[in-house]
C-alpha positions as CSV (number, residue, x, y, z in Angstrom):
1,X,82.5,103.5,107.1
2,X,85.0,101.3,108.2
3,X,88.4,100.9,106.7
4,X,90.0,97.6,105.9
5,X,93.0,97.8,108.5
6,X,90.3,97.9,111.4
7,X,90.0,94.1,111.0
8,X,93.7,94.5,111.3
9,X,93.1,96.5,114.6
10,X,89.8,94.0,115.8
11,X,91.5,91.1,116.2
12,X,94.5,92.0,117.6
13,X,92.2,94.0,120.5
14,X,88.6,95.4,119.7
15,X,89.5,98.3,121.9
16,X,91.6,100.1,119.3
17,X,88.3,100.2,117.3
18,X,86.6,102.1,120.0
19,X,89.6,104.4,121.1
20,X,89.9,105.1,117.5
21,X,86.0,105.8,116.5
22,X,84.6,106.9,119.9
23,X,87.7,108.7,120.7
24,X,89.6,109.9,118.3
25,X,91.3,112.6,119.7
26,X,93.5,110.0,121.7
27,X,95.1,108.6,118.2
28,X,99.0,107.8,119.3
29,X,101.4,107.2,116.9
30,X,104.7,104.9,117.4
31,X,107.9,104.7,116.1
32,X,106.8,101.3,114.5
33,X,103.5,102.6,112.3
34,X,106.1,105.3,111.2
35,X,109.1,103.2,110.7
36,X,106.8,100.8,109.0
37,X,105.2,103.2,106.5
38,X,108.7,104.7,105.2
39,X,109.7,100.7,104.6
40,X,106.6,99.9,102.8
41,X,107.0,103.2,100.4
42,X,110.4,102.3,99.7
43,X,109.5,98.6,98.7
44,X,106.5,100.2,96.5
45,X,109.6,101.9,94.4
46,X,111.6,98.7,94.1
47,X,108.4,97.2,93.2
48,X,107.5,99.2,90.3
49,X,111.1,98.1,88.5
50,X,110.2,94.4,89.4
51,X,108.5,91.7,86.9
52,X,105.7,89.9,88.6
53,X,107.9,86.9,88.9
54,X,108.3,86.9,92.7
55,X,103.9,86.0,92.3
56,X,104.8,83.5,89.7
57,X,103.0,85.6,87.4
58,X,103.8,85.8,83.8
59,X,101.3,88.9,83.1
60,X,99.0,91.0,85.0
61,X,98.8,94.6,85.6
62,X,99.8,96.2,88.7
63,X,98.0,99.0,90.8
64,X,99.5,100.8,93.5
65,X,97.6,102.2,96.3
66,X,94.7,101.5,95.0
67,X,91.5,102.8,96.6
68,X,88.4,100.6,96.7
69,X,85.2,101.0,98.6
70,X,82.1,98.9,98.8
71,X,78.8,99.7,99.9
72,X,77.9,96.1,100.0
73,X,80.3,95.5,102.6
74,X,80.1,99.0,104.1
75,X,83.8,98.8,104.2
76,X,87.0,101.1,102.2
77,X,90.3,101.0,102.0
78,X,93.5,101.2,99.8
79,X,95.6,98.3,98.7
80,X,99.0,98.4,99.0
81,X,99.5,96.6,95.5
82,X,96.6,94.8,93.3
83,X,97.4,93.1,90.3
84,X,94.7,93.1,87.5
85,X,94.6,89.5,85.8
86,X,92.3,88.5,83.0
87,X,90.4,85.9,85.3
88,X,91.2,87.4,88.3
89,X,92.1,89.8,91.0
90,X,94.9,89.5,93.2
91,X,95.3,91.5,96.6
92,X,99.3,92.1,98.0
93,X,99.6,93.3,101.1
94,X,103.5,94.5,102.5
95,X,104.7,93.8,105.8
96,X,107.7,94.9,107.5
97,X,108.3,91.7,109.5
98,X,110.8,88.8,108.9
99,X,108.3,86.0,107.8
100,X,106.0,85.4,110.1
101,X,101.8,86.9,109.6
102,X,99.3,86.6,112.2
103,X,95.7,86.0,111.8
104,X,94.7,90.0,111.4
105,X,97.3,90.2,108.4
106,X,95.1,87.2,106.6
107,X,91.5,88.7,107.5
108,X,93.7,92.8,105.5
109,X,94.3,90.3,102.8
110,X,91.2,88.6,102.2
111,X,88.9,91.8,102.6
112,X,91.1,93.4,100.2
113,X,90.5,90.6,97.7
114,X,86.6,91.0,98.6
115,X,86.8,94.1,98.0
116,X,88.5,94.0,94.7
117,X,86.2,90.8,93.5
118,X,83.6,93.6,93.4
119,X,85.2,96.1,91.5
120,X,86.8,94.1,89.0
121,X,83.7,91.5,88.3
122,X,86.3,88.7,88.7
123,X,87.4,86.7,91.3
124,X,89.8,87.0,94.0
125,X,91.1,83.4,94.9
126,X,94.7,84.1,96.3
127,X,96.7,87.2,97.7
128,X,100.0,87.8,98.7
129,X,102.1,88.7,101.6
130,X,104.7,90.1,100.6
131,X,107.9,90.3,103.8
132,X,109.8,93.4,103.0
133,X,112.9,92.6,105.0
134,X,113.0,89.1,103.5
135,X,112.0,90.1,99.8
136,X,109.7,87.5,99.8
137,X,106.3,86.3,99.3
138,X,103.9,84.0,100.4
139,X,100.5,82.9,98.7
140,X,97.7,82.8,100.9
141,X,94.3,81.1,99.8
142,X,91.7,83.7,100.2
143,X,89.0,80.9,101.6
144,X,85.5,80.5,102.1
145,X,86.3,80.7,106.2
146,X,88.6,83.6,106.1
147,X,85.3,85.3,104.2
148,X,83.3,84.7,107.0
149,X,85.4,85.4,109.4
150,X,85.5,89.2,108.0
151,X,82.3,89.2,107.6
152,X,82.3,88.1,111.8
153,X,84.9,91.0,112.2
154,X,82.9,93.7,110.2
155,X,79.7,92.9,112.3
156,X,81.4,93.4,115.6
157,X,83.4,96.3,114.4
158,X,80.1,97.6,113.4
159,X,79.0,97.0,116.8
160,X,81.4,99.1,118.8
161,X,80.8,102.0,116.6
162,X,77.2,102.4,116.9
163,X,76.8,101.2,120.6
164,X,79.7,102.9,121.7
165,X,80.5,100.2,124.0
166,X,84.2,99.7,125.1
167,X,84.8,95.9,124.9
168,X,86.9,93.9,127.1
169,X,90.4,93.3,126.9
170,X,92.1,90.9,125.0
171,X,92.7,87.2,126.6
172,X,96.6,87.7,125.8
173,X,97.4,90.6,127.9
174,X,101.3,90.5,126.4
175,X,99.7,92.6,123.8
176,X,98.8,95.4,126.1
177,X,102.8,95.8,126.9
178,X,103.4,96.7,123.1
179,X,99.9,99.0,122.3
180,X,99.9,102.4,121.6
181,X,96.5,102.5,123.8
182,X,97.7,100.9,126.9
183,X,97.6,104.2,128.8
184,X,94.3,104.6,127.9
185,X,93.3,100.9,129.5
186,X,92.7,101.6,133.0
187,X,91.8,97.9,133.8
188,X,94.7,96.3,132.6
189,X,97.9,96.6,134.5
């Protein structure tokens, strides 16, 4: 089953979703995943000391690391913070970066809010990104074309794994400079 920070990995190159299902033996790990985990634990600490004020929230109950699977969407993963309203469900994702969230970080967020729609039984209409460095966050409409556009993700992801079939490489080849996989990519110099 696939895990929510493959969409993560699919858009920024669908080759990371065949290196790390077809071949997983080959799983490198940078300085940045690592660097990136210990800032995200740390934040989760401040975080728990915190009122919900930096969501312009008032109540709500918070959930850290919260697994959540769904069958539906054949898809699992764990949230890095979900806060439990009433009338609905609100998905926070952390990021160690000064401001700025591609595409990938809104399709994390939006499955996570799908994700938590169907546990909860209510509805998931925002999520947060919250920049570490900056100790800031920024609302993100979880919208009927980000839903589809998972969905889009999921099916191709899907794909790869069961054909097995290694997909081309991305149009922006800057991003083969900073992967983890580029020694793996044979066809891209």
């Amino acid at each position: 089953m696939p895990v929510v920070s493959d969409l993560r990995q699919y858009t920024y190159c669908p080759r990371i979703i065949y290196y790390q299902y077809c071949l997983p033996q080959i799983r490198p790990v940078t300085y940045k995943m690592t660097a990136g985990n210990a800032a995200q634990e740390s934040e989760e600490q401040r975080e728990q000391r915190r009122s919900l004020r930096v969501y312009g929230l008032q109540d709500g109950a918070r959930y850290f690391n919260l697994e959540v699977e769904s069958a539906r969407y054949d898809l699992r993963g764990r949230v890095d913070l979900a806060i439990k309203r009433a009338d609905e469900a609100i998905p926070i994702e952390y990021k160690d970066s000064p401001g700025r969230a591609g595409q990938h970080v809104y399709l994390q967020l939006t499955a996570y809010g799908m994700l938590l729609e169907e546990l909860w039984q209510v509805p998931a209409r925002r999520g947060f990104i919250y920049f570490i460095p900056a100790r800031r966050a920024r609302e993100v409409a979880l919208t009927a074309e980000l839903r589809a556009q998972v969905g889009a993700a999921l099916t191709g992801i899907n794909t790869i794994i069961s054909t097995e079939h290694m997909p081309a490489p991305p149009a922006q080849r800057g991003k083969c400079e900073i992967c983890e996989f580029r020694r793996f990519c044979n066809d891209v110099v």
